[in-house]
N, C-alpha and C positions, 0 to 999 in steps of 0.2 A: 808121759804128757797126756792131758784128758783128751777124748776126741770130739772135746764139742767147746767151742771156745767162744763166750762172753764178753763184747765191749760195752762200758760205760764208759761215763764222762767223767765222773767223781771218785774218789777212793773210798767214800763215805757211802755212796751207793754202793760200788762194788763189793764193800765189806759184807752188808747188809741183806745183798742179794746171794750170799757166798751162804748164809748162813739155812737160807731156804733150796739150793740145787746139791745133788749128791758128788760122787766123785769125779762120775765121766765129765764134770761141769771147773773150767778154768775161766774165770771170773776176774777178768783186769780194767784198769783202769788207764782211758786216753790223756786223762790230766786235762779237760777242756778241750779247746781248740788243738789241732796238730798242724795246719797249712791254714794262710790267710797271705792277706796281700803285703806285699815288703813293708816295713815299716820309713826307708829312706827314701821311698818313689811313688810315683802315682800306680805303678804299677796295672797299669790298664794299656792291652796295645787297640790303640784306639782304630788304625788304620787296617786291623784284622778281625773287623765284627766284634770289637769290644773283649778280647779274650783278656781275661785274666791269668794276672802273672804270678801263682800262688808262688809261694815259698814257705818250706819249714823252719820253723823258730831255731836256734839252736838251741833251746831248752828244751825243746821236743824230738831231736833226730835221735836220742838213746831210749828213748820214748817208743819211737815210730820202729827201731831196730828190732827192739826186743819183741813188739807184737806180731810184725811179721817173722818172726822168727815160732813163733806160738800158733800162728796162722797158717802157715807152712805146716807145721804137723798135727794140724788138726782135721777131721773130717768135715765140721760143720763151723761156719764164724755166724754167731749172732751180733747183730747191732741194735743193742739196746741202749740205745739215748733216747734224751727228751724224745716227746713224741711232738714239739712245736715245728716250726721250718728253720730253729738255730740246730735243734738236735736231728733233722734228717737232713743236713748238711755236712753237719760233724760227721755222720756215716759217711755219708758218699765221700766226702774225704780220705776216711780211713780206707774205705773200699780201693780205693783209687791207689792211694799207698800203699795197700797190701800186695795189693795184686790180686784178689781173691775169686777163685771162677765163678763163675756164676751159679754152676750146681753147689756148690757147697758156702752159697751169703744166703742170708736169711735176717731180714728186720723183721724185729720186735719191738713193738711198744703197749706202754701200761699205764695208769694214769695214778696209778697208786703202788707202793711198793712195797706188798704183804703177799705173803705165799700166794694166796689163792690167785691173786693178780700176774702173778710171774708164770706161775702152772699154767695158767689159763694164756699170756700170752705165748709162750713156747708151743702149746697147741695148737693157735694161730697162726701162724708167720706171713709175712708176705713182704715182697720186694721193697726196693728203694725207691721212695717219691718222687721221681726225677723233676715233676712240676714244681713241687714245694721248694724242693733243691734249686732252682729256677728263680724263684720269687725268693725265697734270698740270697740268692747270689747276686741279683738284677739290684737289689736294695744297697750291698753292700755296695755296687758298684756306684749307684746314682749319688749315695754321700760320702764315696772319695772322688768322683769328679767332681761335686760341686764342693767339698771342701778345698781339696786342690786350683778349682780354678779361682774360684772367687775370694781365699783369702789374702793370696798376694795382691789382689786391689788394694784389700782395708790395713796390709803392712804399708804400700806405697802412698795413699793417702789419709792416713788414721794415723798408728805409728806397727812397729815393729811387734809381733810377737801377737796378734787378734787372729781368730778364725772364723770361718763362716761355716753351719750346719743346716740343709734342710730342716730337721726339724727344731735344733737348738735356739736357731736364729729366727724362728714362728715362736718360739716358747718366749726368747727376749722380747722382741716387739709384744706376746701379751702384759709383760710386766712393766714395758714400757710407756704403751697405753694409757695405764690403771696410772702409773706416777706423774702421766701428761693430768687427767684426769684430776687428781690431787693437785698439783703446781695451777689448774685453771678455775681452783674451786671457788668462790665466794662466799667464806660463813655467813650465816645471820642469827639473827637474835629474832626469841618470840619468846613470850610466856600465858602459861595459863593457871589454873590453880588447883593443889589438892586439897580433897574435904576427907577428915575423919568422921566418923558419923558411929554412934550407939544405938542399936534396940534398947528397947524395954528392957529386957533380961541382961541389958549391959552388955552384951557382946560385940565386938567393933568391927568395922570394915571400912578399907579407903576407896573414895573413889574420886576420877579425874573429871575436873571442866570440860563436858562433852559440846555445849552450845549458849547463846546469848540471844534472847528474842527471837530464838526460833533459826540463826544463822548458826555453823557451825564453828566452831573455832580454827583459825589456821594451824597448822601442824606441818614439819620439819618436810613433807613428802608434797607440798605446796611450794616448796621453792624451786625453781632454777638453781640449779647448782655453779652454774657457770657467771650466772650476774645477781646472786643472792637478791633477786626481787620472785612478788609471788607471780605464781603464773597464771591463776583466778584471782578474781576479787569478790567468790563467793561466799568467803568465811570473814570472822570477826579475826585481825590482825592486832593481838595485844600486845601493848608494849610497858615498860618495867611498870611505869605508873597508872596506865588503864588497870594492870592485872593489881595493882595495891589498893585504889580505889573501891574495885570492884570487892575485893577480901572487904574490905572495911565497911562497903553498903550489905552489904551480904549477908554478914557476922549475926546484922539485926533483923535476920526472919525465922520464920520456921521452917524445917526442910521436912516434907513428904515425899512416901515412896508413889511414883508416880504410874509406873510400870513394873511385871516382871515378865522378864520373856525367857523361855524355855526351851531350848533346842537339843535334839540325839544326835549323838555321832560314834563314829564308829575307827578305827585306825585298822589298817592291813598291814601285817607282817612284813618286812623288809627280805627282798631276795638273799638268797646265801652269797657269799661274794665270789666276786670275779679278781682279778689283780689290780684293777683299779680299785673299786671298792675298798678291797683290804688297804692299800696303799692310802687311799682316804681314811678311814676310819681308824688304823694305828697311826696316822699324824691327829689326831681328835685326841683321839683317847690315851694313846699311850707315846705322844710325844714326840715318837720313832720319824728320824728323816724316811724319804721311800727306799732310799738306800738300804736302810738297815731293816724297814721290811721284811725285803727281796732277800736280804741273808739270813735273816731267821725262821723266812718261810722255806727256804732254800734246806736249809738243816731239818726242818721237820719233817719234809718230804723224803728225804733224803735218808731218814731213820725211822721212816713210817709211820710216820703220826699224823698225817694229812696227805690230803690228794693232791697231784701235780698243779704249784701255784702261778703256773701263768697261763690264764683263760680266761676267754671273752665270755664263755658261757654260765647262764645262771640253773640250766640244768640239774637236777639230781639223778642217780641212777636210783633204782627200783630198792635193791637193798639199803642205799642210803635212806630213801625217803621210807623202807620200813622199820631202819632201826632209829629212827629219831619219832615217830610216831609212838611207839614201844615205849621207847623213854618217859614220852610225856605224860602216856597213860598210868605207866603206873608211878609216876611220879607226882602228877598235878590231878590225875582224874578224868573223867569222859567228856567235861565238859572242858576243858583246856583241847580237845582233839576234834578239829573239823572233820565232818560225815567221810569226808571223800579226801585224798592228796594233794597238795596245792601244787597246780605248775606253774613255772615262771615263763612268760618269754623274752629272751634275750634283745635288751633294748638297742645296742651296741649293731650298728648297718654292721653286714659282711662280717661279723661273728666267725672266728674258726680258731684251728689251734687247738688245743684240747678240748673234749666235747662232755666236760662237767665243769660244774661248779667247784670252788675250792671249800674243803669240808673236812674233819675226822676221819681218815682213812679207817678201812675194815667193812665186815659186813656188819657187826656189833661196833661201838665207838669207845674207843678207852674210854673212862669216866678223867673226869678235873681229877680225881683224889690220885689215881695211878699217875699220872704223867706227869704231875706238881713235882713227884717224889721221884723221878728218871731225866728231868730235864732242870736247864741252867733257868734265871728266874724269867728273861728275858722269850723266851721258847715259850714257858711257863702262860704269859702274859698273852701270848700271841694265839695259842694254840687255845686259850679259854675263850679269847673273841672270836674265833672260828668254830668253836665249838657252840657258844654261845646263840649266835647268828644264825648256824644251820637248825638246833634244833627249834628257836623262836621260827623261824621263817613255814616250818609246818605246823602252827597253833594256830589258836582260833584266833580273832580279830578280839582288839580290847572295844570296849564299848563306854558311853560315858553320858553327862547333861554340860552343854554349856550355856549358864545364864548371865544374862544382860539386867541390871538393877537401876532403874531410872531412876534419879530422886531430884524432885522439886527444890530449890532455893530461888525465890522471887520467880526474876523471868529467866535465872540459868537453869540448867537441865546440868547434872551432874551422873559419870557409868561408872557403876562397879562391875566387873568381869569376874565369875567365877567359873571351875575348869573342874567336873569330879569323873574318876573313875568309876562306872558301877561292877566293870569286869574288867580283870586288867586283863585277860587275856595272853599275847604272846610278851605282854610286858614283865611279867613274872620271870623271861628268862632273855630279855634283850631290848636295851632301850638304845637309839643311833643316836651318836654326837651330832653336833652342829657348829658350822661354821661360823654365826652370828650367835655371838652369847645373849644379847641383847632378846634376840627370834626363840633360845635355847630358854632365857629365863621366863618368857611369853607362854612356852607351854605347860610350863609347871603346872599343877594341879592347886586349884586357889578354890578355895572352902568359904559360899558367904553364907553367914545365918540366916535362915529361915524369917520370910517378911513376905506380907501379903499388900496389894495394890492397896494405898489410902492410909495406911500404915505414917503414925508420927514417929521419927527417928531424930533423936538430939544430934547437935553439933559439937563435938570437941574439938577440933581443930581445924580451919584453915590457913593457907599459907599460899604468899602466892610462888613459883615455880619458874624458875628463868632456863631455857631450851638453845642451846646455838647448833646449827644443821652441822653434821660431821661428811667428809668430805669420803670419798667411796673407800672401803677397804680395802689394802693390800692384798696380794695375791700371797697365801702360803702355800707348803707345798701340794697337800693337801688340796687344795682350791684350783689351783694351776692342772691340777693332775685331772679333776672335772671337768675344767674349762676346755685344754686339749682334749680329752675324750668325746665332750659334747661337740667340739667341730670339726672329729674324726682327723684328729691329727696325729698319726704317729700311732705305734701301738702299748696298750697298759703296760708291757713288756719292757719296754724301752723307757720309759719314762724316768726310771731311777737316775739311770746312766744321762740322761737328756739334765738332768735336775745338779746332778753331779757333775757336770761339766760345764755348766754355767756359771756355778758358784767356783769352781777351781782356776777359771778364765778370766774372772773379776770383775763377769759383766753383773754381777747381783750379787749381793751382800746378806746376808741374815740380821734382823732385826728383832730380836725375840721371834717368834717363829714367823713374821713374814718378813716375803723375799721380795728385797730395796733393790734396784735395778740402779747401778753405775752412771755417772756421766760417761763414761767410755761405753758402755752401751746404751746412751742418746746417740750419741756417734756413729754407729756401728748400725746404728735402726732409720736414723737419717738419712743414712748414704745409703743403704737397699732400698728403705722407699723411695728417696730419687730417681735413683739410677735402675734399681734392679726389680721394681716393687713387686712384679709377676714370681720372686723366688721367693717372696716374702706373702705372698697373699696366702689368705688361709683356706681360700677351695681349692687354689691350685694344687696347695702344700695335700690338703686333703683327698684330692682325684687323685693323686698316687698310689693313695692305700687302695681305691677302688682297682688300678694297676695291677698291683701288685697279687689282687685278691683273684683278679683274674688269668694270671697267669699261674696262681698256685693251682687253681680247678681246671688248666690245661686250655684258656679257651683267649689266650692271648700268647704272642711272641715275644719271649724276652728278647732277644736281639734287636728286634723290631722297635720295641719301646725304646731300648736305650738308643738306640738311632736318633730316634724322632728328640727323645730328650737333649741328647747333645747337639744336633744339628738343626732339626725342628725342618718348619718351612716358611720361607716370606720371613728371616732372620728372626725367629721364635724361637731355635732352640737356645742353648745356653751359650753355646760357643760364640757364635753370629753377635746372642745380645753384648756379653761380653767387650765382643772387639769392636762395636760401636760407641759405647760409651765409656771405654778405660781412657783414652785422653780426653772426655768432655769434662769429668768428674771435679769437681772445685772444692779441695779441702777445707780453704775458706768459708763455704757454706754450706759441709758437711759436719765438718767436726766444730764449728759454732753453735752453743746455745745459746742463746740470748734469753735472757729470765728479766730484762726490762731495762728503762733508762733512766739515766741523773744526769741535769743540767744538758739534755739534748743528744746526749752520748751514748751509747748502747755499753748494758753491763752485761757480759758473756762469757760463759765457760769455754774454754779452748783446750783440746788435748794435746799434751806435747807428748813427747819422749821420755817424761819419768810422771805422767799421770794427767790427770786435769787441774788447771788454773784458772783465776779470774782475773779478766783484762776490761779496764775501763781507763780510758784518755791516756793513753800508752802507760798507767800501772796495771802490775802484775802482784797476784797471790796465789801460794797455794792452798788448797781447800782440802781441810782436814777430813779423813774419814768416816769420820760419825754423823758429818751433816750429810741428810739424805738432800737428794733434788728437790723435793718440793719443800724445803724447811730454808732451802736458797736463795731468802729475799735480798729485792735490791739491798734493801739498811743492811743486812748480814753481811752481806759482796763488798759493800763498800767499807764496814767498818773491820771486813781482813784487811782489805786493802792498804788499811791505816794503818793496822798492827804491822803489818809487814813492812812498809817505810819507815815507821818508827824502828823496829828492827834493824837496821843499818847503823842505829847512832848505838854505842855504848852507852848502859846504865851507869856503868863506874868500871870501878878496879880492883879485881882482888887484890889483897893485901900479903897475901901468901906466896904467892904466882908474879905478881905485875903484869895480869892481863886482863885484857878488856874484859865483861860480862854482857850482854845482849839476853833479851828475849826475843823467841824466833816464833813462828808458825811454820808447822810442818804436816805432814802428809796423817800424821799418829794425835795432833793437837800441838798447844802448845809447850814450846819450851825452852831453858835454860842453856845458852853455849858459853863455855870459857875458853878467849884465845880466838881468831881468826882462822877460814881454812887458808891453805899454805895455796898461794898463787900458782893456779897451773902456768910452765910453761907456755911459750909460741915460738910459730915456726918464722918463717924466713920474711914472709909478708906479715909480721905480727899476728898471725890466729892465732887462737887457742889452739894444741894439738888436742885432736880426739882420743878416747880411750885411754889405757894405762901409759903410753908412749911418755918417756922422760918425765913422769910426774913423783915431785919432790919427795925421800923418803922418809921425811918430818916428821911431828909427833903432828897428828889430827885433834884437833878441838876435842874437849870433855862436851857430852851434851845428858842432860836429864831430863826429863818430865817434872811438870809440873806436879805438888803433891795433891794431892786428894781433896776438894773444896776450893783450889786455889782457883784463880786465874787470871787473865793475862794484866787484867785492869788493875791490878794490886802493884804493877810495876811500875806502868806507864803514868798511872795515877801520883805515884811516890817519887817519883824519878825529877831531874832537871827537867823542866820542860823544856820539847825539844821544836 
């Protein structure tokens, strides 16, 4: 047996690092977590300072055996996990499990997993974090009390089977926000006009209706969103036939260049990334949920192709920023290479956890051509945008002219915008996605010909241009994973998992890449800000991590905090709030949306026991999946409503069977039933019996989907009318 014995977390690490340490070196792997809190209880003894009630998995006790069993005859145990506050938790775990004395534990950590880095940590060593260990142990505990406490509310008045998370349940409420936001929009209508225009030399350029006697034209960023009126009355407000008009008086002048204005600018390279960032930038660019990130960066770290992917910081170390400096020069040349290093400062409050940026592991960085041909294409894609990123972020600034082209028609004033590169700069080796395509096509690089002030320019085309305001965009994941960051919710780290668990809960839905927030999570967002709003507010949600950050640096009591959290003072903490408002709480006007009224009546989504429905003048429907909230207009509400009582009558009869036929609405759309369901059972007082109890063991109705183009009006249309 060697006498110096090795923990990871991975078997992919541990292969990895097997292949860099000689013989005296036993190199295993923990499999993850070994202890964590019961999966069937709260497992917190609350009335003894909070102590947690670890228990081993039993997929881990043969696990846990055999290391101490390694541990035992070893001289020295290193514990080499992450170096975040999940992997100096996993040790103290193991430590704990081992038994291992004190003279002979030794942590280690690395930020990158190449010889030089493991040598140089073993030379190293030092103790176990106990503060870090601290701040997350204090974290795991805060979101199983408050999932434990608070979701048996939203089973008892919601339905059965919802949960409530610190930061899960800040992440819903932002996407439920955005779709209140959408449902309160008010489109409007404007138009203005575009003009084609030629030089002399025939060369063309468009440009848009910038003004009208000197006023400016109204534009989509002049409205009120919420009552589609403008909010100044300092522009010209065109409507279909002003802007027709105007083409047709217009047509008959001559247009002069009136102006040209000339402006430099200049763009700064983009930080190398942190875990957010990448998490951003592979939903942009490569599609990838955060999820699948987190696993690919996970594998590249893991087999040494990058640096440890989850950090706040945008740091480089000294070797890093000289071997991507190296590259550029003799790749691009002296003038692609700033005089001096660029440093970043970390914009990210209370920044900790790994102390680099996420980058090309090595003191040299594999090139694209080696790694393409060692890894899956997926690896491939991921590790180029990180390559890519790091060595753009030490290049020189691109540089460029933006001009403005004034051109006279009568008394309108018509802009052409052009965008040129004169140095691309760090763009030669990294250009950043954007979330607005619309913002992403604006910075294109737009080439106008060469025209001097006074300048006569012909007309080839006008036309006038019809504009309706679009109402704010969904949050994708991408966007969401910002928006938390920017109001220090929660850490990059988490975020996959936070994203993955809302979509697996069915509070939000996937919409092509943005995430549609449930009527069960109106529900769910309703009842906390009534009742709970302080677990829902986002400084509150946010001074946690502040918490949390200071009990990692030793200068706050965890104990203390969870106290105060559960108990509080003056009924602040959670417990207190809690047992004041669990019997105030009125389902009634929690789990009601109301999306507007007919004939005096309120039309309202209600969630039952197998989803949400619309109820108006005691009818009911159910509402099919595909419609999101804000696409839930009254006319929609009420003409399911229809289909669904039309539904009761049979269409006809099959001729094969001798059974009824019906068109239904259901939870999937609509569709096709042959045959009736078989009448539950009742009991002694005539109810229904619940659940599977004496229910008939009949043949169940045939049901299909509608095919592809069809739908429901093709029946009710052709049918008896009913």
């Amino acid at each position: 047996m060697a006498s110096n014995l090795v923990i990871v977390e991975s078997p992919t690490k541990a292969k990895k690092i097997k292949e860099f340490l000689g013989r005296g070196y036993d190199v295993q792997s923990s499999y993850g977590h070994v202890r964590d809190l019961p999966r069937s209880s709260m497992g917190i003894d609350i009335e003894h300072d909070f102590t947690p009630l670890y228990e081993v998995p039993a997929d881990s006790k043969a696990v846990v055996a055999d290391l101490r069993k390694r541990a035992k005859a070893a001289d020295t145990v290193y514990f080499a996990t992450d170096e975040d506050r999940e992997g100096e938790a996993i040790s103290w775990h193991l430590a704990e499990l081992l038994k291992v004395p004190e003279a002979g534990l030794k942590r280690i950590a690395f930020h990158e997993i190449t010889k030089t880095a493991i040598l140089a940590a073993l030379e190293h060593p030092r103790g176990i974090d106990v503060n870090l260990v601290h701040a997350q142990e204090t974290r795991r505990l805060i979101d199983r009390l408050y999932g434990y406490e608070v979701s048996p509310i939203l089973w008892r008045k919601i339905k059965p089977g919802l949960s409530a998370g610190r930061v899960q349940s800040v992440a819903t409420r932002l996407l439920v926000e955005r779709e209140r936001q959408r449902m309160a929009f008010v489109p409007s209508e404007f138009w203005d006009a575009l003009a084609t225009f030629a030089t002399k030399k025939d060369e063309s350029f468009q440009a848009e209706l910038a003004s009208i006697a000197g006023k400016p034209i109204v534009l989509g960023k002049d409205f009120d969103p919420h009552t589609g009126k403008i909010k100044n009355d300092r522009g010209v407000w065109m409507k279909q036939a002003d802007a027709e008009a105007l083409v047709e008086r217009l047509k008959k002048t001559t247009p002069t260049v009136a102006a040209i204005e000339e402006k430099p600018f200049t763009e700064k390279p983009f930080p190398p990334f942190t875990t957010s960032t990448l998490q951003q930038e592979a939903n942009r660019k490569l599609r990838f949920p955060a999820r699948r990130t987190m696993q690919v960066a996970q594998g590249l770290y893991e087999n040494g192709y990058i640096t440890y992917m989850r950090t706040d910081s945008t740091q480089l170390s000294t070797q890093a920023i000289e071997a991507a400096r190296s590259w550029i020069q003799s790749q691009y040349g002296k003038e692609y290479l700033p005089e001096s290093p660029r440093q970043y400062q970390t914009k990210v409050k209370n920044a900790q956890e790994a102390h680099e940026a996420i980058r090309p592991a090595g003191e040299q960085f594999q090139s694209l051509e080696q790694v393409k041909t060692a890894v899956a294409d997926d690896e491939y894609k991921l590790y180029e945008l990180i390559w890519k990123r790091t060595v753009a972020s030490q290049m020189s600034d691109s540089a460029g002219q933006r001009v403005t082209v004034s051109i006279n028609l009568d008394d309108a004033i018509f802009a052409a915008k052009g965008k040129t590169y004169t140095f691309q700069g760090f763009r030669r080796a990294y250009v950043e996605g954007a979330d607005d395509v619309a913002a992403e096509l604006a910075e294109q690089e737009v080439v106008l010909p060469a025209m001097a002030s006074g300048d006569t320019v012909s007309l080839s085309e006008l036309k006038p241009i019809q504009h309706v305001t679009q109402p704010p965009a969904r949050l994708t994941e991408a966007s969401l994973v910002k928006e938390l960051e920017s109001r220090g919710i929660g850490r990059p780290s988490t975020y996959a998992s936070i994203i993955e668990t809302i979509l697996r809960r069915e509070y939000v839905v996937k919409k092509g890449t943005a995430l549609v927030p449930t009527f069960t999570a109106f529900a769910v967002i309703n009842l906390l800000e009534h009742y709970l709003n302080h677990l829902v507010d986002y400084a509150f949600t946010a001074k946690l991590e502040d918490e949390l950050d200071a009990i990692a640096r030793g200068e706050a009591d965890d104990k203390a905090y969870l106290k105060n959290f559960y108990f509080g003072a003056n009924e602040s903490g959670l417990k207190p709030t809690l047992e004041k408002v669990k019997d105030t709480i009125d389902p009634r006007l929690t789990s009601g949306i109301t999306i507007g009224e007919s004939e005096g009546l309120p039309v309202e989504v209600r969630i039952g026991k197998f989803g949400p429905f619309i109820r108006w003048n005691e009818k009911t429907s159910k509402i099919p999946n595909d419609i999101p909230p804000d696409e839930l207009t009254v006319a929609k509400a009420l003409e399911l409503i229809e289909h669904s009582a039309a539904a009761e009558k049979a269409l006809g009869v099959d001729p094969a069977t001798g059974k009824n036929i019906y068109v239904k609405v259901g939870r999937f759309g609509p569709y096709v039933q042959l045959g009736e369901q078989p009448e539950r059972p009742k009991d002694a007082a005539g109810k229904p019996l619940k659940g599977k109890k004496g229910l008939p063991v009949g043949e169940k109705p045939k049901m299909s989907s509608l095919l592809p183009g069809m739908t429901i009006f093709l029946f009710v249309n052709t049918s008896t009318p009913l």
